[in-house]
N, C-alpha and C positions, 0 to 999 in steps of 0.2 A: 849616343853620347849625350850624356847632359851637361851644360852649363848653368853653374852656381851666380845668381845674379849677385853685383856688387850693389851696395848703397852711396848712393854717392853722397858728396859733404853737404851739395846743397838741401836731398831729404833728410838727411840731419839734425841738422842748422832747423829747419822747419819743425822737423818733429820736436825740438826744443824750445824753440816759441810756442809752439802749442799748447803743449804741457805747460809753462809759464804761464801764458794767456787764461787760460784754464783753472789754474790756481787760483790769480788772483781773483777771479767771475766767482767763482766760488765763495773764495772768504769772503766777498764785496756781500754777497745775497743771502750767506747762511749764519757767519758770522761778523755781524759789522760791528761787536765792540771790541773787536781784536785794531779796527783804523779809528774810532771814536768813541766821547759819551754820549751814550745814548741819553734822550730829554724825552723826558714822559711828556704823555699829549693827552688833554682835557678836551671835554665839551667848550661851544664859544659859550653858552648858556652860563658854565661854572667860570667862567672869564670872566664875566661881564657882570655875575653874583659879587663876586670877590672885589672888582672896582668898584660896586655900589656899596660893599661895608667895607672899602678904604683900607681893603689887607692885601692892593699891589701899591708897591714902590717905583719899579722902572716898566718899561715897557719897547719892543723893537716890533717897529710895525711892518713885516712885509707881502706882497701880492700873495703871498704861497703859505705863506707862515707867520704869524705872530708869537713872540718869545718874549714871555714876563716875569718878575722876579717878586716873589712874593714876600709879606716882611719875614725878618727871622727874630731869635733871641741875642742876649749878648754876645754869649759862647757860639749862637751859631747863626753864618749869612740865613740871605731867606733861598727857600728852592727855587729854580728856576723852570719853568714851565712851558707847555706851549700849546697853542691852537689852532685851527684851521678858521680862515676869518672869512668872515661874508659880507654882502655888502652893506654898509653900516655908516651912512654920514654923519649920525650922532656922535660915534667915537670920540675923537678927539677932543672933543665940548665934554662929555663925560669922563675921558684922563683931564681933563684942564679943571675940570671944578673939583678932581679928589684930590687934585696935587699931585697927579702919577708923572713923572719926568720918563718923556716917551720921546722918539726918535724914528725918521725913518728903517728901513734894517740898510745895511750894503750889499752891493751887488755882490751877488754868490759868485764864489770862485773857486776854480776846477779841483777836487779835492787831490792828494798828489797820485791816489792811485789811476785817476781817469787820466790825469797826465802821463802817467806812465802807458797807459792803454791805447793812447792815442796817441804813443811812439811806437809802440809795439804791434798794435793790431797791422797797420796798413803794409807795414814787411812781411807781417804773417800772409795776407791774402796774396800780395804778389807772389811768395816763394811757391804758396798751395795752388796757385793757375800755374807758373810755370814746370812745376814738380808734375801735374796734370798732363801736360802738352809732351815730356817727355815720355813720361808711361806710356801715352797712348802711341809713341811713337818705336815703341820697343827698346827703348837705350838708347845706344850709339852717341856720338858725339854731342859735346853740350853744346845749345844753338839750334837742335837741328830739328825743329815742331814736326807735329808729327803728320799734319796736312802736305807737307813734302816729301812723305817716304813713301814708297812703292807698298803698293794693295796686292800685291803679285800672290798667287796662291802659292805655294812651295812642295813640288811631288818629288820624293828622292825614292832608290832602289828600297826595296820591301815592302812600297803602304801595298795598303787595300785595295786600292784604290789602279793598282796595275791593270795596263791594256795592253796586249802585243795584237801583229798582224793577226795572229788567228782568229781576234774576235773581232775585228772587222771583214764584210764582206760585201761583194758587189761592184768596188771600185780597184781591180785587176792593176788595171795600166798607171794609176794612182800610188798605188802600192807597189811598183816597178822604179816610179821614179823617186820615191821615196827612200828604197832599198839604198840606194849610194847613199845616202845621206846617213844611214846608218852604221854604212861600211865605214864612212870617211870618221864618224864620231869613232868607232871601235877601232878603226887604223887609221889613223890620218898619216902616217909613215909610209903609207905604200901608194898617194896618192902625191905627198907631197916630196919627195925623192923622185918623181921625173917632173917637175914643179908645176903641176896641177894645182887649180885653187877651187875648193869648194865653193858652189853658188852663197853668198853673203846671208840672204834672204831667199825664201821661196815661198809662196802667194798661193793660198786653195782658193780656189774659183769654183761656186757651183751652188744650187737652188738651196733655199732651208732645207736642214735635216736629210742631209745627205753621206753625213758624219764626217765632216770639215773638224770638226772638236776631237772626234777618238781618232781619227788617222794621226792628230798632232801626238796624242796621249800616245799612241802605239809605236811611234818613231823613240818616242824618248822610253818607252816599256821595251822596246828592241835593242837600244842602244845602251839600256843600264845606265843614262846619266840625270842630274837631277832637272827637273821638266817647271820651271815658272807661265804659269796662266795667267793670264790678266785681259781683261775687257776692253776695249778701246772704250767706252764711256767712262771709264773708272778714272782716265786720264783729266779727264775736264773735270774742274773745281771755280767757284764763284768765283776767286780769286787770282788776278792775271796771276801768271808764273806759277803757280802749284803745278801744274801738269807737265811741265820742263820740270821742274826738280822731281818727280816721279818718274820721267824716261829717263835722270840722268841717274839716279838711285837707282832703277829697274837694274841699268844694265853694270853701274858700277856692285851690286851684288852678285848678278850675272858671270863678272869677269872672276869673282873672288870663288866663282863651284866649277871655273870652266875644264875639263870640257859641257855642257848645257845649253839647253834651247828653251829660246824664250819663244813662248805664245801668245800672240795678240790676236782675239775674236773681236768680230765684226770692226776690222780696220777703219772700215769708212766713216765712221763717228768720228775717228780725227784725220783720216788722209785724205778728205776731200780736197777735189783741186782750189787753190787758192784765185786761178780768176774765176770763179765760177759766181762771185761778189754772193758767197755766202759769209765772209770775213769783214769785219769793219771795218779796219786797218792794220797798222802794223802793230799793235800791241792787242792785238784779240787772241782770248785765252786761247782758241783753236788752233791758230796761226803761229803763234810760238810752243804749242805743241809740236807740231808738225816739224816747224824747223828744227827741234831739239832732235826728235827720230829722223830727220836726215843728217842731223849731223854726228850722229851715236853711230848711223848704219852706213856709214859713208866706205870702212872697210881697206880705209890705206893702215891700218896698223897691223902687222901677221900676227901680235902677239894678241890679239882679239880673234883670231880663224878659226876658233875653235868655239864660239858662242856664235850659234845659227839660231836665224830669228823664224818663226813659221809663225801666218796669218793669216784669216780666214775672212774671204767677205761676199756676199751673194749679190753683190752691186759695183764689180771691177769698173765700169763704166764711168764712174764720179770721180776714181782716187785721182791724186795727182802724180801730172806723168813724170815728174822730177822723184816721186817713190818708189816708180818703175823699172828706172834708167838700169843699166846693170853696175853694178858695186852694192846695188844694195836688194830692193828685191827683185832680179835678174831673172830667175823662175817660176814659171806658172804654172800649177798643174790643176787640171779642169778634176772637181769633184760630181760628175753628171747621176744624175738618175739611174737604179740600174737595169738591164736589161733584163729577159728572163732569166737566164743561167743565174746571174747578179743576185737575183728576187732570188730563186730559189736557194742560195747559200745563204743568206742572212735569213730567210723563212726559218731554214736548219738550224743556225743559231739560235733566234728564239724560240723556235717548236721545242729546241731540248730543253728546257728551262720549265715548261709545263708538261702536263702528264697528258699525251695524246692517245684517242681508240685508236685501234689497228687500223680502223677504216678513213684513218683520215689520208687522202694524198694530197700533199704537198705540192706538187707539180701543177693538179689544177687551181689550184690556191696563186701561185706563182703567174698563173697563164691567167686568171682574172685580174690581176691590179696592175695592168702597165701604167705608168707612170707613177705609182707609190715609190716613193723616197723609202729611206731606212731606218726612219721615227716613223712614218705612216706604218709601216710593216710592223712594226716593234708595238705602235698602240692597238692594231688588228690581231696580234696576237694575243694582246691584254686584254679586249672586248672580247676575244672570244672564250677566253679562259673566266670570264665575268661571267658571261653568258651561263656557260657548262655550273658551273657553282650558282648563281641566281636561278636554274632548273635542280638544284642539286642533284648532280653528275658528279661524280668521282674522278671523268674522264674528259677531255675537251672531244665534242663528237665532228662532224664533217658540216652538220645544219649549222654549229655554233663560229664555224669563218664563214657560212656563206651571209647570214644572218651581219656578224658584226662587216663585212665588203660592205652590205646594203646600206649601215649603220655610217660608215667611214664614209662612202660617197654621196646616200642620199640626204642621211640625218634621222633622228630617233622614229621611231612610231609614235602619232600621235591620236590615240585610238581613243581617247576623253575629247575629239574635235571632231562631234557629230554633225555628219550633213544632212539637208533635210533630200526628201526623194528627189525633187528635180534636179536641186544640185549634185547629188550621185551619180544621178541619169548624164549631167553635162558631163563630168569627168571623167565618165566612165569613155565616153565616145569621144572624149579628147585625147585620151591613152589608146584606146586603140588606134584613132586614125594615126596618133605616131608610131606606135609600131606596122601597122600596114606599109604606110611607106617605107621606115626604115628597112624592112622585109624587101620589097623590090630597091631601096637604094643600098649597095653594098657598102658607101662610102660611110655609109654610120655606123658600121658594126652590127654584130648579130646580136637580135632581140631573144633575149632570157628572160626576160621577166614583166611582168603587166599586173600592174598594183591601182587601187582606188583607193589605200589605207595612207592618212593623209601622213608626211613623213615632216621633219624638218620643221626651219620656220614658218612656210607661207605655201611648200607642197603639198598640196589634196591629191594629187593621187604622183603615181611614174611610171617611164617605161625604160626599164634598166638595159641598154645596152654594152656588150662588151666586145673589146676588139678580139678576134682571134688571132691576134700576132702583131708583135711589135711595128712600130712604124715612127719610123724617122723623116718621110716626105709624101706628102700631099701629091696625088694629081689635083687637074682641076675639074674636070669631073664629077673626085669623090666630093672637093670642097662643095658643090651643086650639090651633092645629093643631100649632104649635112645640112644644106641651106632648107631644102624641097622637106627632110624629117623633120628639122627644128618646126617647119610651119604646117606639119601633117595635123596635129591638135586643132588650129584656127580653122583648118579647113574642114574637120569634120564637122567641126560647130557650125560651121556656117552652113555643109551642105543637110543636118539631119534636123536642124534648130530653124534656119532660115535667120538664125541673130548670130550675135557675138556677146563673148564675154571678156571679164576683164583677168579671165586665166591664161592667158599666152603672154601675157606681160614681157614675163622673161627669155621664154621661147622669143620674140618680134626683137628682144633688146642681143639675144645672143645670134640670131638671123642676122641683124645688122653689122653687128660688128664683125662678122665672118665675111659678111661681103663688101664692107669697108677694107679689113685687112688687105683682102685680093685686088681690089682697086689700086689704093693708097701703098700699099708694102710691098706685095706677090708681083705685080707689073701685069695684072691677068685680066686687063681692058684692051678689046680691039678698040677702042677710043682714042684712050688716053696712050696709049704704046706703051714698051718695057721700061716705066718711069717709077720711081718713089716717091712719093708725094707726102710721107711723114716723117717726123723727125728722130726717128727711132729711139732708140734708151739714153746715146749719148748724152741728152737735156734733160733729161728726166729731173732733175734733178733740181733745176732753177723753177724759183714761186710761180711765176708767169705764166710760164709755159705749157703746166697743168692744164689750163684753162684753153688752148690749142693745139691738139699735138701734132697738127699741120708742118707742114714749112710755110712761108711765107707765099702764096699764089696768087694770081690774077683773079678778077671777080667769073671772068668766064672759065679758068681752069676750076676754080670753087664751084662752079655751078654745073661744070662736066662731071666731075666728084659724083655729085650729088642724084644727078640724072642717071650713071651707073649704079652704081651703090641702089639705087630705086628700083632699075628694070631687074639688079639679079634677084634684089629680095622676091620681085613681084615675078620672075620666072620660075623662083620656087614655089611660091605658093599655087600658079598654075601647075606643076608640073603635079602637085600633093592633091589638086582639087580633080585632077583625071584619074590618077591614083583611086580616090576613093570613089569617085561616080563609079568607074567602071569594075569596082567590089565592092557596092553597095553591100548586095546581100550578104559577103561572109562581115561587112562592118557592122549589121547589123546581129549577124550571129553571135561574134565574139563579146561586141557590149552586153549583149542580154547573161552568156555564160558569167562575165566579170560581175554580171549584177547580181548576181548569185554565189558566188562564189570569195567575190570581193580578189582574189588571186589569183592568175592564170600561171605556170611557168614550167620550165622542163619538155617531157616528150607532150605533153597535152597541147602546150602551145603551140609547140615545134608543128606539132599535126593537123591544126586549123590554120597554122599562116603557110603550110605547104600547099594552101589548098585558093591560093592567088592568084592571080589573072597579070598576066604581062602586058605591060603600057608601056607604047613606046616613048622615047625619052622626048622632052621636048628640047628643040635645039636653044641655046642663049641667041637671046637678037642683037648685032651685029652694030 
């Protein structure tokens, strides 16, 4: 259905000054003896000719213009003339000695057309800024600029732009609790006849790109009603109060399509908690945002029950808990990472969209990327399909996911980043001594791959481990053994080099922080006991705190910290440095094969790290 815009009187009224304005500009510049006579203009030279042979009678001397009257005959005055004058103190003494009767001129006064212009323009510019501010604000009532109208996107039944459950996948129990919600928009009569109340609001919780956004799209694509989008940053404006007159417009549009769901992505731009002294006071543009959405979502009116609000935000930890309370957003449903099964439906998804070989299985596709989200998975299917076309392939082949994994995790090939021999030689026996260990530590996953081809920003070489199976919890054990792989690299250098280098950088900073976590978080110090010693997400969030993410401690519980954290790093690195003493010889077999080959991986590697020497573990010191 279309709507025929009306004009209103005030573009009218404007368009009519214009045209007027206009006219007269015109006649002023093209034709100006339609407003005056025009007076011929001379050289000063023939000015001043003329006063020396005594043929000027009058004279009007002014800054801009001199105006003289030259003699005439009986029948007729003399002409009157004029010139541009320079500067000349003679003057005067030369009209006084020809007898020229001279005067200063008067001060110029506004001719009546400037007068009129300078009635006329300054309502013009006003009516053409406010005529402005309405446009951009789509119509609607006059008064109402258009910095306080809702930015809201507007999705009704038939766009393009449709999503239902079936094109999301992954998140099962997400899409369970979501179903009522669609039942309730399609019947609210069968919920509200034994007086059931729809949850007000409900909250997606969960990592980027986990598709917190299409689950919203998919509720209102399942439920046929019309679906408003909008940002939580879109709400903040420089100016206090725009962002309340945008929640209050949001939802008073809302109420006029209801039944409808409004969407708000990434909430936490404006629902942060207000003591968290990210506000300045009581008049901070944030802070009367906020208030406005709890006072919109408050949910004592029933004739509002039928406008459900759904928001997304991957930092539940910040909002405020007054946005949480139930009346308004009362339900939370966790959007998580998906599991295999999960992986392998959304894989299917995008695998149909591109043209796949027969030989591609999906399954071990699926069973390589634990912990890919549903944009992770979506962009691996795009690299691979890049891939298959930048070899010109007709087809996406099985090399071309395993290629874009390495891509997604490690980062590009960067094979224009030549090392010289020695440094080949280090990196090569830095990637193996990590795979050696990770080979006897189970807790890191099984070794697939052993690369010297520098990848990424600052990677010279990898050793691509993957897990065989989902995992949700840590021993502590495997966390040792993660510790003992991360530092298998330092220790080969140090046992075939007798130096170091400054390539474990990252490895020494991701060693640390694993055995911080277990300290400080895990409770997995026989020192310290089952204690937490950091401040976890709750704070995340205040300036300060960045800078410690401690809790507040003793000098001597900070110095116990510190003493742990030190022996696990330094238990692993013992444990990587017997590791590879006691397989010298296949450490040295394998660097020499990689140095040659620059790539080890599949049944080939499989067959040289099968061929390992078990080392007993060494115990953590107590």
């Amino acid at each position: 259905m279309s709507i025929k815009p009306q004009v209103s009187w005030t573009k009218q009224i404007g368009n009519v000054l214009i045209l007027l304005a206009s006219a007269f500009l015109l006649a002023n510049i093209f034709l100006p003896g339609l407003f005056g006579t025009s007076i011929p203009r001379v050289p000063y030279s023939l000015f001043i000719e003329q006063v020396e042979d005594g043929n000027v009678t009058k004279a009007s001397l002014g800054q801009e213009e001199i105006r003289y009257q030259v003699k005439g005959t009986e029948n007729q005055p003399g002409q009157i003339l004029s010139t541009t004058p320079i500067f000349d103190l003679e003057l005067p003494k030369r009209l006084e000695a020809k007898g020229v009767e001279f005067a200063a001129a008067p001060a110029a006064r506004n001719s009546w057309l400037s007068s009129i212009l300078s009635w006329v323009l300054p309502p013009v510019i006003f009516v053409l800024v406010w005529q402005f501010f309405l446009n951009r604000g789509g119509g609607g009532p006059a008064g109402a600029l258009s910095i306080t109208k809702s930015k809201a996107k507007v999705y009704v039944e038939g766009d393009a732009t449709k999503t239902n459950f079936n094109d999301v996948a992954g998140v099962e129990e997400a899409k369970t609790e979501l179903q009522e919600i669609v039942e309730f928009l399609k019947n609210p009569q069968r919920f509200l006849q034994i007086g059931a109340r729809i949850p007000k609001g409900v909250l997606l919780i969960g990592p980027p790109g986990t598709g917190k956004t299409m689950l919203a799209k998919a509720v209102a694509g399942e439920a046929k009603v019309p679906f408003f989008s909008i940002s939580g940053s879109e709400f903040v404006e420089l100016f206090v109060g725009a962002g309340a007159a945008r929640v209050r417009d949001l939802f008073e549009q809302a109420k006029k399509k209801a039944p409808c769901i409004i969407f708000i992505d990434e909430l936490d731009a404006i629902g942060r908690s207000r003591s968290s002294g990210n506000f300045a006071g009581g008049n901070d543009e944030r802070e009367q945002t906020l208030n406005q959405l709890l006072t919109e979502m408050d949910g004592f009116s029933a004739g509002d029950a039928t406008v459900i609000v759904l928001a997304a935000t991957n930092r539940p930890e910040v909002l405020d808990p007054a946005l949480l309370r139930p009346g308004r957003f009362d339900r939370q449903v966790l959007v998580d990472r998906p599991d295999l099964a999960g992986r392998l439906k959304i894989l299917e998804i995008y695998a149909a969209k591109v043209k796949l070989d027969p030989s591609v299985d999906i399954k071990t596709i699926a069973t390589r990327t634990p912990g890919f989200a549903g944009a992770d998975l979506s962009n691996l299917v795009n690299e691979a399909a890049l891939l298959a076309a930048r070899n010109n392939r007709t087809t996406v082949a099985q090399e071309d996911f395993n290629e874009a994994v390495e891509r997604v995790v490690a980062g590009l090939e960067k094979k224009s980043r030549v090392l010289n021999d020695k440094e080949k030689k280090i990196v090569a026996y830095h990637e193996v001594g990590h795979a050696l260990v990770g080979k006897m530590m189970p807790g890191g996953g099984k070794v697939s791959k052993i690369s010297i081809v520098p990848r990424g920003m600052a990677a010279l070489g990898y050793t691509l481990q993957m897990p065989t199976e989902d995992r949700f919890l840590m021993e502590e054990s495997e966390l040792h053994d993660q510790i003992a792989t991360l530092l298998g690299g330092r220790a080969a250098e140090e046992l075939v080099f007798d130096s170091i280098t400054t390539g474990a950088a990252n490895d020494l900073q991701r060693a640390t922080d694993l055995a911080e976590r277990m300290v400080t978080t895990y409770g997995m110090s026989k020192v310290l006991g089952p204690l937490a010693y950091d401040k976890g997400q709750q704070n995340s969030f205040l300036g300060d705190a960045m800078f410690n993410p401690r809790r507040s401690v003793s000098d001597e519980t900070a110095k116990a910290i510190d003493n742990e954290v030190k022996e696990l790093v330094e238990n692993g690195h013992r444990q990587a440095r017997a590791i590879l003493h006691a397989n010298r010889e296949l450490l040295e077999k394998i660097a020499e094969k990689i140095l040659e080959t620059e790539v080890i991986e599949g049944d080939q590697l499989q067959e040289l790290l099968d061929q390992i020497k078990p080392v007993e573990r060494i115990t953590v010191s107590a």
